[in-house]
N, C-alpha and C positions, 0 to 999 in steps of 0.2 A: 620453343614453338614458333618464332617470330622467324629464323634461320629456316624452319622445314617451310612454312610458308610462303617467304621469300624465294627460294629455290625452286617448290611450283611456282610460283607467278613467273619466273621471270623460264621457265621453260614451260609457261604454254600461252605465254603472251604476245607470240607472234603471232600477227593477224592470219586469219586463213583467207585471204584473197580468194575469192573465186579463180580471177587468174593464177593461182601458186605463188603470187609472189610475199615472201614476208619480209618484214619491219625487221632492221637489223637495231640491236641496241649499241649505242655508242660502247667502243672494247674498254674504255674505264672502267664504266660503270659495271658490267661484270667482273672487270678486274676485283675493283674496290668491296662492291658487294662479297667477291668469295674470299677475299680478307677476312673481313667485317663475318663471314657463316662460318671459322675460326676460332671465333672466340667466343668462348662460352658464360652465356648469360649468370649463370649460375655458380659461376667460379668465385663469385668475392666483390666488396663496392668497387675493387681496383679493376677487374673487366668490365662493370658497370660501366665507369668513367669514359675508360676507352672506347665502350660500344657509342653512347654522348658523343664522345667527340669525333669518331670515325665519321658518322653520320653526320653530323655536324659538317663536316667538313665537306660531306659529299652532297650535301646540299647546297654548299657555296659555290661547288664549284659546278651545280648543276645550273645555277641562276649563274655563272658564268658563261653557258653557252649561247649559243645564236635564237632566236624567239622560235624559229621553227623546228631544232631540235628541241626545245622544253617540250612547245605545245606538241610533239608527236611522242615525247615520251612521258608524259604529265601524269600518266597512272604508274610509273614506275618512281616519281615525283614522291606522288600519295604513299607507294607503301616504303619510301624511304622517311616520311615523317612518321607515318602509322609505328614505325619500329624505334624512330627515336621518342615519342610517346611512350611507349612501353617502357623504357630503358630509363628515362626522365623520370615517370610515374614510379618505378621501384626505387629509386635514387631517394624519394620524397620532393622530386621537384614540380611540384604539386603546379603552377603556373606553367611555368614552359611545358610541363606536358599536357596541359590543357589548351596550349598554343599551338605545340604538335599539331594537335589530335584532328586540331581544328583545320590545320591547313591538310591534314590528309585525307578528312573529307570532301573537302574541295577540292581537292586536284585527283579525287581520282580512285580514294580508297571505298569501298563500298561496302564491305563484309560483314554486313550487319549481325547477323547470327554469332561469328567472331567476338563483335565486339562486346557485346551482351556477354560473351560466358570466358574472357579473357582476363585470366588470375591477375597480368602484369600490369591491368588497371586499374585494381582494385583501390589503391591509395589517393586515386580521383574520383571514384565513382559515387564519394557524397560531397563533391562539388558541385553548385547549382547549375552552371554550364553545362556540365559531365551530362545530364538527360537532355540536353538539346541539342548537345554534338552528336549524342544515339539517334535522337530522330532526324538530323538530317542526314546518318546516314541509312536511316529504312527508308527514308524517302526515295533513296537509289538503289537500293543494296537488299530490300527482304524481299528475295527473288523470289519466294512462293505468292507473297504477295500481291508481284508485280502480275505472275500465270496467271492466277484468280481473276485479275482484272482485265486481264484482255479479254478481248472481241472472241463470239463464240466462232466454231466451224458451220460450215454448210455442209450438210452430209446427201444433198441432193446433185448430183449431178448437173449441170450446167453448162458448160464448156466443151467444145471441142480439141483432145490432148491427143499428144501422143501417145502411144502401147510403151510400158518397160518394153526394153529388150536386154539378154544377156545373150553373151559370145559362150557356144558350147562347147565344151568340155576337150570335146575330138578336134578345134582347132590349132593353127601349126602353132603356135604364141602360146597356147596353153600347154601342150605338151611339151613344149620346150620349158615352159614352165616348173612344171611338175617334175620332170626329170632331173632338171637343173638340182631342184630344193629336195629330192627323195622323198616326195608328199606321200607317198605311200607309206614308208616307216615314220615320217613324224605324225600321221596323221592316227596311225595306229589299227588294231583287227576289231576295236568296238563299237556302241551303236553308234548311229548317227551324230547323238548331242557329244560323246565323248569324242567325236574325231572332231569334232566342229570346236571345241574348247582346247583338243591336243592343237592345232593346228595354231590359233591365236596364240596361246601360251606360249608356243615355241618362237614367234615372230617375235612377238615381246621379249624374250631372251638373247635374239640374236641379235636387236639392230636396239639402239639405241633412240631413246626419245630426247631431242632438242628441239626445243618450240622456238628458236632464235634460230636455227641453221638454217642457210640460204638451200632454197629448193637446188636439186640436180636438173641438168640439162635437160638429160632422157629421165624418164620419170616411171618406167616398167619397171615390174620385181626385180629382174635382172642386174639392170642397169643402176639402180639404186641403192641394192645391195653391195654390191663393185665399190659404186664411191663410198660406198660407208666403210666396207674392208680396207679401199687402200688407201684414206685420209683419216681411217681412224679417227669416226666421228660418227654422231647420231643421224637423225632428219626430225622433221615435224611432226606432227601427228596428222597430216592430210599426206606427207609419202608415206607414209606409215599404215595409213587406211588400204592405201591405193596396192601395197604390197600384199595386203591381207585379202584383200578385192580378188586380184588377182589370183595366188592361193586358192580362196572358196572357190573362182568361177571352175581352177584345174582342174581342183575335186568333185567339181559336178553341182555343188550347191549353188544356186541361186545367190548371189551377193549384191550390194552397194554398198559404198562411201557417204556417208551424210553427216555433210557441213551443219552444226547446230551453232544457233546465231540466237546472241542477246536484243532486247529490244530497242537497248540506246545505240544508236547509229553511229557516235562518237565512242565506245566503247572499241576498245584495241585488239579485244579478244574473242576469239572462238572456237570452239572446238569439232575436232571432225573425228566420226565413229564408223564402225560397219555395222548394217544389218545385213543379219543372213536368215534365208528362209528355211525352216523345218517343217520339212517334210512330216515327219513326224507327231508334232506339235500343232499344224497346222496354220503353223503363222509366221511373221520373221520376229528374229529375235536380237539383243545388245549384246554386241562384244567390240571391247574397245583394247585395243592392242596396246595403247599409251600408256596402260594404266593394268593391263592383263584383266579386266575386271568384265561383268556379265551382272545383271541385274535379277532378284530373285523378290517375291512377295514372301511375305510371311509364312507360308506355307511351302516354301524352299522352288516353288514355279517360275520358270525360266519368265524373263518380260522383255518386252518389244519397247522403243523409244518411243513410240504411242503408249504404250502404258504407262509407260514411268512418268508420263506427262500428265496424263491424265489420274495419276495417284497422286502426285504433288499435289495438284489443285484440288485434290477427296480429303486430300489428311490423309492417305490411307500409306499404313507402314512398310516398308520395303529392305533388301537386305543387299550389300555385294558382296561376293565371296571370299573369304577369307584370304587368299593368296593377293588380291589386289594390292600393286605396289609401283611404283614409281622406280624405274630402273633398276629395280633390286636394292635400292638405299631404304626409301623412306616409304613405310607401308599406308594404304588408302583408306583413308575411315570416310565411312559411309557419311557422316555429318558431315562434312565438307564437300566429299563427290558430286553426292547426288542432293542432297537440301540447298549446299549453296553455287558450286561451283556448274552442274550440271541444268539445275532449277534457274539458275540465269541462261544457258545458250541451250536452252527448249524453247527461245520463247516462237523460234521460227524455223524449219529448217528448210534445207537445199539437197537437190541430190539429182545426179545425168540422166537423159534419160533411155541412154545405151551403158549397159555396164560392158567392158569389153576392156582389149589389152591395151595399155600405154595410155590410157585416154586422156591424162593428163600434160603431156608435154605436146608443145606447141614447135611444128614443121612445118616448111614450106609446101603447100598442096596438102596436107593432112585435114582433115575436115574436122570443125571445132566442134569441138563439145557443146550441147543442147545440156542446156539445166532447168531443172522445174523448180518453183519455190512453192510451201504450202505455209501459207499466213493466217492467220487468224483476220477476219471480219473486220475491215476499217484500219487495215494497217497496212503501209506502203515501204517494201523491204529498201532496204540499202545495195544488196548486190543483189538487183535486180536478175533473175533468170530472162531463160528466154520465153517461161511460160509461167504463169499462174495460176495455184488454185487456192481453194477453200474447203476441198474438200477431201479428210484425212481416208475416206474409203476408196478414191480415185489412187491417190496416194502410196499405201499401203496395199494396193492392191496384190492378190497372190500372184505370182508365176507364170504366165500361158503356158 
């Protein structure tokens, strides 16, 4: 478990800059790390040991580096102790992995849900420390929590904003688009929600998710697809969005890209999703290409990233669809997705406020992208847009 977890964090822990740009991790420490997701916990005390000392070792040589590489990689820090805790804790090293535990809380590890229902700490957790290391990490980490407590919306209007706009369908960029990608057969002859979900699914299979990969130059479906074919390699999940953006606008539906952003300002991570609007449904709805996944209530109904936000903070139960899977390796459980990993970067999000082609890559005379942010009441974002609101019906507004 501590290997599949590790492998998410460290492929969606590049920051999603407004500008594109991301946080590369020192090439060791992936090195060392996909050693270290090799070897299998559960093989015998003799991989025990190794895993101990692996880590071990990459922790010295993390306090080996320069102060500004620690403090920019400090939550990668955290979940290299978080894993030797674990590995300590099975061992019976009942102190040091109470040392662990301790310093992965504080540099960075937060997964408080995790840590509450994680088997490989079980040999500390009637240690008297062991419940005060869980509460400081709910103090950072129980991200339903953290939703509940923020500042309410204003759902009155206020402000003077800009109109959404989307680039349509019949332009030269999108057609070239669409022709390019065969959107018409991957998109398929069904209704609207099956072309909308054929469409994601297939982007998901084609291009590779690395939350570590340096953005491309040109940043359109095109051009981004290119460098993935001939470097043989992934992208972000904000190119990732931007290809899927583009996609939905070829096919006619209404799309955007939205940057979901956690509330600690110092946090490394965020994640970026599309909403697309149905027509049908009469609303937009979550598809996240990163992940192939789509978010449904109990009653199997499609939901919007206003919803899911607003069920988090109800209690109210939710489903993602069975296929959700992380590159086709490692599949998506809903208890991690959307309770912790998703429930943290709702707590604000961003999104342009032209959807349109290439928006993202930055040219001489090209005119820069306008971003809106939608905050909750008494909260001052980090990557400030160009505009602000409070109010999720401005927001979410439908389509002109």
């Amino acid at each position: 478990m501590k290997n599949l977890i590790c492998t998410l964090f460290l492929a969606c822990s590049a920051v999603c800059f407004l500008s594109g740009q991301n946080r590369q991790l020192p090439e060791f420490f992936e090195q060392e790390l996909n050693r270290l997701y090799g070897i299998d916990p559960d093989g015998g005390e003799e991989n025990l040991r190794r895993l101990v000392e692996g880590y071990g070792e990459l922790a010295t040589r993390f306090y080996a580096q320069p102060d500004d590489i620690r403090e920019e990689n400090r939550y990668v820090e955290g979940h290299i102790f978080y894993n030797l805790a674990c590995y300590q804790s099975m061992l019976g090293m009942k102190r040091e992995a109470l040392l662990s535990l301790g310093i992965a809380t504080d540099r960075g590890w937060t997964d408080y849900r995790h840590a509450l229902q994680d088997s490989d700490l079980d040999n500390i957790r009637s240690e008297p420390l062991f419940d005060e290391l869980v509460e400081n990490i709910r103090e950072k980490g129980d991200y339903i929590r953290i939703l509940q407590n923020a500042g309410p919306y204003d759902r009155q209007v206020s402000d003077t904003l800009p109109t959404f706009t989307y680039l349509p369908a019949d332009a030269e960029e999108l057609l070239r688009v669409r022709e390019y990608f065969q959107l018409d057969t991957v998109a398929g002859q069904g209704d609207e929600i099956s072309r909308i979900k054929n469409i994601m699914s297939w982007l998901h299979n084609l291009i590779r998710h690395d939350g570590s990969s340096e953005n491309p130059a040109k940043r359109n479906a095109i051009d981004i697809y290119t460098v993935c074919m001939d470097e043989g390699r992934g992208v972000s999940c904000r190119m990732l969005a931007q290809v899927l953006n583009e996609c939905y606008l070829a096919m006619g539906f209404k799309s955007r890209y939205v940057t979901c952003l956690p509330e600690k300002h110092d946090d490394p991570d965020c994640h970026v999703i599309n909403a697309v609007y149905s027509e049908t449904l009469g609303k937009w709805i979550w598809m996240d290409p990163s992940f192939n996944a789509w978010v449904t209530d109990d009653d199997g109904n499609l939901l919007g990233l206003m919803e899911v936000r607003e069920r988090l903070i109800a209690g109210l139960p939710m489903e993602i669809n069975p296929e959700a899977n992380w590159n086709n390796e490692n599949p998506t459980e809903k208890e991690w997705y959307i309770d912790s990993y998703m429930a943290k970067n709702l707590y604000y999000m961003v999104c342009p406020v032209r959807s349109e082609y290439d928006t993202d890559t930055r040219a001489e005379g090209k005119v820069r992208t306008e971003y809106v942010d939608l905050l909750p009441i008494g909260y001052t974002s980090f990557y400030k847009g160009n505009y602000t609101t409070h109010n999720p019906e401005y927001f979410w507004q439908a389509p002109l």
